[in-house]
Structures are given as C-alpha cells and as structure tokens.
C-alpha positions in Angstrom: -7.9 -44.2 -56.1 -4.1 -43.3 -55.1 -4.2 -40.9 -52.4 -2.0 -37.7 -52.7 -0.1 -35.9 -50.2 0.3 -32.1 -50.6 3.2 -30.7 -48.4 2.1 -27.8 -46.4 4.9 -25.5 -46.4 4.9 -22.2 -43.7 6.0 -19.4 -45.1 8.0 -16.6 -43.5 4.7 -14.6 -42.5 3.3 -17.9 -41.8 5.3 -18.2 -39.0 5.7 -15.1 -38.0 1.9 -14.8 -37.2 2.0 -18.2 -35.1 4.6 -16.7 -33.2 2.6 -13.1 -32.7 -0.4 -15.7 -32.0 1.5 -17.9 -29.3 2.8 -14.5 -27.9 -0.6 -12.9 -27.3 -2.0 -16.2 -25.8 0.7 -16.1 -23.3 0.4 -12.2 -22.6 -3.4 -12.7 -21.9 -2.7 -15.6 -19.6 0.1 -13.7 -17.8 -2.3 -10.9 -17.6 -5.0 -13.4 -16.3 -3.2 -14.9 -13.9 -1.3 -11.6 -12.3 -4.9 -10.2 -12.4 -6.1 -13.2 -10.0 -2.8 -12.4 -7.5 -3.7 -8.9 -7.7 -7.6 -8.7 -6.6 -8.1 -12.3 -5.2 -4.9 -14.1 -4.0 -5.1 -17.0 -2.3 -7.1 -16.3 1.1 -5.9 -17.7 4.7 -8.5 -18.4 7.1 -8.7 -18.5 11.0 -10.9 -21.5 10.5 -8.2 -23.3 8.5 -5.2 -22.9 10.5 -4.8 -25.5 12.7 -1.2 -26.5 14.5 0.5 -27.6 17.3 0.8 -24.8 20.0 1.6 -25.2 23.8 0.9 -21.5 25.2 3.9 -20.1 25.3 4.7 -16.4 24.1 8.3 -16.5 23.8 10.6 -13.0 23.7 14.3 -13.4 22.6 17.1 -11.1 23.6 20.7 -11.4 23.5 20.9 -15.3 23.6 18.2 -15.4 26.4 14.9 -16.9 25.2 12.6 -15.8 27.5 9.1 -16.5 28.4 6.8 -13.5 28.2 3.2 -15.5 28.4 2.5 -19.0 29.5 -1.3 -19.7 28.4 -3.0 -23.1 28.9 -0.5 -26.2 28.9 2.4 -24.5 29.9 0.3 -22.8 32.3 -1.0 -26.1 33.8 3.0 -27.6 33.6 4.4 -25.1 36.1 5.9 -22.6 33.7 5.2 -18.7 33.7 6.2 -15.4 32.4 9.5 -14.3 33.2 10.7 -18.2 33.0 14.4 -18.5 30.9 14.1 -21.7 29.0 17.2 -23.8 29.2 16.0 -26.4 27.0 13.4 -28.6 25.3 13.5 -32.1 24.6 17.0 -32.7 25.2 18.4 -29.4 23.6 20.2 -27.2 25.9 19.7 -23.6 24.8 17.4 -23.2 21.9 17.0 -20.7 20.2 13.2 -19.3 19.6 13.2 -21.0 16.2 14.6 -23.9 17.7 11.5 -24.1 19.7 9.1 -23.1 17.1 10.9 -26.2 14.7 10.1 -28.3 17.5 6.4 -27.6 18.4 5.3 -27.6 14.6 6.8 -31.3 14.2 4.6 -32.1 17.4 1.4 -34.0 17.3 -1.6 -33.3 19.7 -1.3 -34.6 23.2 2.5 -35.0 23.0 4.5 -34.4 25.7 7.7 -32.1 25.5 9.8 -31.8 27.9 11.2 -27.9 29.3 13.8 -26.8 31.1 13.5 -23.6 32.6 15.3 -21.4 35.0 13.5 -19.0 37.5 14.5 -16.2 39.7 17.7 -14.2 39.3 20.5 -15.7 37.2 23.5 -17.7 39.1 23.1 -18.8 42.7 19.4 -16.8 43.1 17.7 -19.1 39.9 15.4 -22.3 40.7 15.6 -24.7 38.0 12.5 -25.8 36.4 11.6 -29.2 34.9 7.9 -28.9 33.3 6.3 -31.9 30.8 4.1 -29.6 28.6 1.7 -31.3 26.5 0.8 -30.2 22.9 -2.5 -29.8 21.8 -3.7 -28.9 18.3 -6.4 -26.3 17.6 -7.1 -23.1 15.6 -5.0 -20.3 16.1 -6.5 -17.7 19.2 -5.1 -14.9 21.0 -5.4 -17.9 23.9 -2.7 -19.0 22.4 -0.6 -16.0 23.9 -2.6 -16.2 27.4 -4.4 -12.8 25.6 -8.4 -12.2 26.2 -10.3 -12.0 23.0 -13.7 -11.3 21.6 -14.7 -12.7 18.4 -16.5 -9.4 16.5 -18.2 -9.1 13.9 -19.3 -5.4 12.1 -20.2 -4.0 9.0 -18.3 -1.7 6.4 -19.6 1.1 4.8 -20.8 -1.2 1.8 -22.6 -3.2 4.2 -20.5 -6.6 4.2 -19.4 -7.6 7.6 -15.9 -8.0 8.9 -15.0 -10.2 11.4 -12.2 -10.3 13.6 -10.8 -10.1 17.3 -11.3 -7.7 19.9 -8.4 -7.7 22.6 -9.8 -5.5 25.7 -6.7 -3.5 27.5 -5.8 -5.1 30.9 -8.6 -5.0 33.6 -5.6 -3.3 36.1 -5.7 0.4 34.1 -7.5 2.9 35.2 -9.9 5.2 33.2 -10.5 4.6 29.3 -7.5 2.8 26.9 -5.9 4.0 24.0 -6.6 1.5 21.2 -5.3 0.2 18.0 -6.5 -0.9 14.4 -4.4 -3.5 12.6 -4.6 -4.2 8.6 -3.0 -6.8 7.3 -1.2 -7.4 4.2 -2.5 -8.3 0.8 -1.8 -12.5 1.4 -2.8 -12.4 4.8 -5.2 -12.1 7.7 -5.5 -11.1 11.4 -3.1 -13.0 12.9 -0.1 -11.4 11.0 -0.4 -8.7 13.8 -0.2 -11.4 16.8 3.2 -11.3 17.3 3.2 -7.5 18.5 0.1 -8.2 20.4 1.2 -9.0 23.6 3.6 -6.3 24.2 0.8 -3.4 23.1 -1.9 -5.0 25.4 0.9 -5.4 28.3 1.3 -1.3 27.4 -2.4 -1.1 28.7 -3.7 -0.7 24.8 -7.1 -2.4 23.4 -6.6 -3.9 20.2 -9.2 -4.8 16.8 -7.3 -7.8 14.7 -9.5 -8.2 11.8 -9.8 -9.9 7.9 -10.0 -7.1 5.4 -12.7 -6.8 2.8 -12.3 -10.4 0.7 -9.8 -11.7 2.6 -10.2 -14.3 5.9 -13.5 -14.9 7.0 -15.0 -11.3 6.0 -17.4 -11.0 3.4 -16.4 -10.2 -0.2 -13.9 -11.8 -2.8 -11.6 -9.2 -3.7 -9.2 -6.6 -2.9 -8.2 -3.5 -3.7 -4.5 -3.1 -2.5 -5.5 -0.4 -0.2 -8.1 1.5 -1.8 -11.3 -0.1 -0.8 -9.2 -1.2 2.4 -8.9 2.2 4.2 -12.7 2.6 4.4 -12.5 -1.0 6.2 -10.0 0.2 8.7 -12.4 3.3 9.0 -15.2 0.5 10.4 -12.8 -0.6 12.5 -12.0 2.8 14.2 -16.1 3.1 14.5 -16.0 -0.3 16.5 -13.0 0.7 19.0 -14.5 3.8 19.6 -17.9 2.8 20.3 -16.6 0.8 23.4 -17.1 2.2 26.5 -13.6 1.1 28.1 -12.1 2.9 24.8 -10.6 6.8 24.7 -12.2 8.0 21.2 -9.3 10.6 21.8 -6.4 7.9 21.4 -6.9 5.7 18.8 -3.8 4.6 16.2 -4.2 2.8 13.2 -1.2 0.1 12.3 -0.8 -1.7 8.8 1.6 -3.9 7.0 1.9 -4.1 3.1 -1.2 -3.2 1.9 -2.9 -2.6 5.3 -0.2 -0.1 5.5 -1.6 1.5 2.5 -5.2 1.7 3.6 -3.8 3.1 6.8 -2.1 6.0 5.0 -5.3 6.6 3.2 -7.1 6.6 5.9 -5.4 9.1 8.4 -5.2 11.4 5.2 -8.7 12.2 5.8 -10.2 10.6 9.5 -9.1 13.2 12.3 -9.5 10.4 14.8 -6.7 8.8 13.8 -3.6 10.2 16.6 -0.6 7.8 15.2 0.5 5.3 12.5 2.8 2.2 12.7 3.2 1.5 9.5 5.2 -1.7 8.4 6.5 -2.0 4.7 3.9 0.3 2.6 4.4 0.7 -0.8 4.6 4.4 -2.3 2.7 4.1 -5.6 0.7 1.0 -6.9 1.8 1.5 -10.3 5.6 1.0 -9.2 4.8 -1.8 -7.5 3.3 -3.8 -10.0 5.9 -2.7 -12.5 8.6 -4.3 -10.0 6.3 -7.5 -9.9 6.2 -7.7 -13.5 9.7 -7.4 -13.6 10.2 -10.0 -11.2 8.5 -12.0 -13.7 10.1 -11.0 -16.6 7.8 -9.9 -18.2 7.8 -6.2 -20.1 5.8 -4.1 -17.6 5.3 -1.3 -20.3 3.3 -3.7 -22.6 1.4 -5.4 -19.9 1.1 -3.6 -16.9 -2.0 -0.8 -18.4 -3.2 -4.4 -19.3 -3.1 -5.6 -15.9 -4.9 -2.5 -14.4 -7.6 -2.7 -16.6 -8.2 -5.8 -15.9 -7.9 -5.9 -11.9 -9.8 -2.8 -12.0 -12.8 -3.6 -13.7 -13.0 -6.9 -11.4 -12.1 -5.1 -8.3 -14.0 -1.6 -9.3 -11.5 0.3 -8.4 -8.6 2.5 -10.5 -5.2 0.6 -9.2 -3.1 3.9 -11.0 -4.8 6.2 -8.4 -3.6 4.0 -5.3 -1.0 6.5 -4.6 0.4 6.3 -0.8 2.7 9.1 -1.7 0.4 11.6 -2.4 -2.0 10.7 0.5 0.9 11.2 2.9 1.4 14.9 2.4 -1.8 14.7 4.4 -1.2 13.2 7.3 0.0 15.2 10.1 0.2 13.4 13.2 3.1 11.4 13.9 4.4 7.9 11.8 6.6 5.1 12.6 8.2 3.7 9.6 9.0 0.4 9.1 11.4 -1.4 5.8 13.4 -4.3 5.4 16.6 -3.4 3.7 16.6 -6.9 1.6 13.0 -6.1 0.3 13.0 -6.0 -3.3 9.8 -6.0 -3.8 8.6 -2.6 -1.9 12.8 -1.2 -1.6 13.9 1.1 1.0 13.8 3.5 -1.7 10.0 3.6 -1.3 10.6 4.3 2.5 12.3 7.4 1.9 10.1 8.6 -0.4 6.9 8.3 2.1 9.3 9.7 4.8 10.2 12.8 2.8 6.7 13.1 1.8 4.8 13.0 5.2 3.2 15.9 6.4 4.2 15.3 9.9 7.0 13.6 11.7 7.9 10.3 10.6 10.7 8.4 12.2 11.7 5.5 10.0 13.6 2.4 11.0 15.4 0.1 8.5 14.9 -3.7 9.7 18.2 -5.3 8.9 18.8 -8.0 6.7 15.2 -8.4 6.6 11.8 -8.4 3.7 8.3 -8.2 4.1 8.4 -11.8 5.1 10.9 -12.4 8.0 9.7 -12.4 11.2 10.0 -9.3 13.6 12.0 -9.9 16.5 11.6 -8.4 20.0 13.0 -4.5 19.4 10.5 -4.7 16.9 7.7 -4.7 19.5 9.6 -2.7 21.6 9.7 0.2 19.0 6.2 -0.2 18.4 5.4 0.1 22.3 7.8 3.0 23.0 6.5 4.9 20.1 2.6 4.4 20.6 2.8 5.2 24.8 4.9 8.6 23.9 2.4 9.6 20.8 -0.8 8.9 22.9 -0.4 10.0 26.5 -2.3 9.6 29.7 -2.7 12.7 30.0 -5.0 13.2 26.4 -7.5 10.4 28.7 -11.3 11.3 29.2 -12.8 11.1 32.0 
C-alpha cells in the first residue's frame, strides 16, 4: 500500500497561538525564576567561605596604606597596628587592593614577604621586614584581631539565628552602647566586617548575624525586609540582655534589605536611639519594577505576577514593603548612605527617604560607587563620628 503524505500547513491563527503559547511559557519561567531571586537567592554561608587571610586589618588614606589590626600571622611576624606597609612581595607601595589581589592568589602556609615602616615618617621611622605566612580558614572576626562569640537565639517564630557577638573593649568603663547589623538580601554577617573594627575601637558591642533564610539561620526564605525587621527586633533582645550592654544606647545598622527591616523596625521599637542605614530601597514595588526592567522584561504585565507568586511562597505581601511610609515614623536620628552609580536602588530613592523621615537624617552620597563597591575608610569614619555623637556617655546607666 503506497503511503501518502498530507502537508500540514499552519495557518495565520495557527501561528499566532504558538507564538502566544511560546510567550506564556517564557513569562511563567521568567516569573519562576525572578520569584526564586526574590524569596530564596542563593545563600552564602560562614561555613563555606574559606580563603587565604594573614591578619591584617588594613585602613587606606591618602596613598598611605596603613595597618589598623595585626591578628595572628602578622601578629607572630613582627607587624602591628599603626605599621605603614611599604611593600609586599617585591611591590613597593601597594595599594589595599594590591594587597588583597595578592593574599587571595596565596595558598596556605605561604610565606609573603612585608615591608613596613614604624614610627614617625622620615628620619624618626624603623623599617620593618616581616615573612608573614598565609593560612587558609573560615572567615572570623579573628581575622581582624576582634573578640567574638558565636550566638545563637531565637526569633519571634521560634527559628534560631545565629551569628557573632563582638563584646566592646575590656578598657571602658560602665555599660557599652551597642549595634545590630542586617545584611543585604545576597548576603550574610560578614558584609558588616569591614566597619567592625572602627565601631568596636569606638568602645561599641556589636551582634553580626544571618537573617531569617539566609547563612546558617534557620528558614529558607526572605522577605526583603518584612519578615526581616522582627529578626533585627531578636537581635536588639539579645544585646540588651547582656550585662556589659546600655539597654539605653542601642543602634540598629542595615544594608539593602537589612536596611529595610531596620527602617521597619525603628518605626515601631522605642529602644532603637539611631540608624545607619546603607542603600535602602524606598518602595518594594519600585524596586522590582527597575529589576524587571533590567531584564527587559514589561514590569506592568509581570511584576503583580511576580508578587503573587514570591508572596504566597514567602507569606508575606511584597506591595506593602513600603520603607517610605515606615519612615515618617522614625524620629531619632538617621545616617543615610547611596552610591551615586546605583541603578538599581538610585539616589533618587535616597532623597525620597531623606525627605520623608520623621527625624533628622543626614545623607551622604558615596561617589562613583553601587551597592557593591567596597566602602573605604571615611566610610567608617562617618559611621563612628555619627554613632559616638547620637549615643553619648552621658545617656550611660549605672
């Protein structure tokens, strides 16, 4: 029997329907896959980050790079704070990232070789020749010659948080003020580290932690600040519940999203006496439009989508995570932090917050910089300045 062949031939509407077809399919796995970012990006942890470190907290200023912390091998090779390093490995005045570039290239037990000057610059100065040898481990506040505490509490849901305690230095006298970092959205604890040193040297205790779902916390999801402030909340009930800690001077810091929850929270917890506040956004809705757009992707089509979807996984309402409106709230004073290149959360959100806030709020634009680039040392000294004026010695307990 001769077989026969029937051409199939798509009509107008025929195609037109594969098209609308193909064009859902890849809506819902846009939606899917922004929906993951949103409530469960991928998660850091302090148990996963090993790299090369040799103990050194390093503070740069006008071309001098200079040591602010020398913590176990540099310790044990001579150097210590106050040090100028001259070079390393050969390279006459490196820069910090020059150093940074080097140690991350550096395998464990290697030796590198730092030149240092000591004493007052010119005739005064010692040279310095130390062989510091790298060893690989987790990341620690050791790292930065800090003391630490590994802690552990609960939230208000009953999943436990864990994170680092830093005690304020055993020279002050009476009860410390104390701080409450949150971290961004992608992150963890340690994206606070680098102001640490500078806020414990300012006699300050300190509670690095992993937010709800992120880190080594319980939980698998987030909330984008929502959920987040009542874990900061947890955290204030920790650092006040330590003897050696002023109930009366507590501050609350956040980046990104832990910037949000800190907002949130000082809207409504009286304890809270200042807020450093590092790149929040001013409406979640906003936001993810600008992340859509990013993407290319019509934000008017998917973005109700998107909610829906992150907020029945998340159990949350992600068009009621409104910074803005929580602001009008918060009374006691703010430092404001924005990159100028951010595109992501613009300046533009800044000023809205700033003009918002129902106390004074001192914002300061980081130039040339996002939500990403490291903060150099004014950074820390703004922080520092700001926290020691807003919570005096004199509001101590006795």
């Amino acid at each position: 029997m001769a077989r026969v062949y029937v051409p199939i031939a798509f009509t107008r509407i025929d195609r037109w329907l594969i098209g609308l077809l193909l064009t859902i399919f890849a809506a819902v796995a846009a939606v899917l896959w922004l929906s993951q970012a949103m409530v469960a990006p991928p998660r850091p942890r302090v148990s996963a980050s090993e790299r090369p470190t040799i103990g050194l907290a390093l503070r740069e200023d006008a071309g001098t790079l200079r040591v602010v912390r020398a913590a176990g091998p540099a310790r044990d090779a001579g150097l210590r704070a106050g040090d100028r390093i001259a070079g390393i490995d050969g390279k006459s005045k490196p820069t910090l990232a020059d150093v940074a570039d080097r140690v991350a290239v550096a395998t464990d037990e290697e030796s590198l070789d730092v030149e240092a000057r000591r004493g007052p610059a010119g005739s005064g100065e010692t040279g310095v020749l130390a062989e510091v040898k790298v060893v690989v481990r987790n990341v620690t506040p050791a790292d930065s010659g800090l003391p630490y505490e590994d802690v552990s509490f609960r939230n208000a849901d009953g999943l436990v948080l864990r994170g680092w305690y830093l005690p304020p230095p055993p020279e002050g006298s009476g009860r410390a003020p104390a701080i409450a970092y949150g971290h961004g959205h992608a992150s963890d604890r340690r994206q606070w580290l680098g102001s640490a040193v500078a806020v414990h040297d300012a006699g300050f205790a300190q509670l690095l932690f992993d937010f709800t779902g992120r880190g080594e916390s319980d939980g698998e999801v987030i909330t984008l600040g929502a959920h987040e402030a009542a874990d900061l909340r947890s955290a204030l009930d920790a650092l006040a519940a330590r003897p050696e800690v002023d109930p009366l001077r507590l501050a609350v810091g956040g980046t990104g999203m832990g910037a949000a929850a800190a907002i949130f929270l000082a809207a409504d917890d009286a304890r809270v006496k200042a807020l450093v506040l590092d790149s929040p956004f001013a409406e979640l809705t906003q936001l993810a439009n600008r992340a859509l757009a990013a993407h290319h992707l019509p934000a008017v089509l998917l973005r109700p989508v998107l909610f829906e979807v992150a907020g029945w996984r998340a159990h949350y309402a992600p068009a009621s995570v409104r910074p803005v409106d929580a602001i009008r709230k918060v009374k006691v004073p703010i430092l404001l932090f924005y990159g100028d290149k951010d595109r992501l959360i613009p300046i533009e959100d800044a000023k809205a917050l700033k003009a918002a806030a129902g106390g004074p709020c001192t914002l300061v634009p980081l130039a040339n910089a996002d939500l990403d680039t490291p903060r150099v040392g004014s950074y820390q000294d703004r922080i520092v300045s700001f926290l020691t004026q807003t919570l005096p010695a004199s509001w101590r307990t006795p």
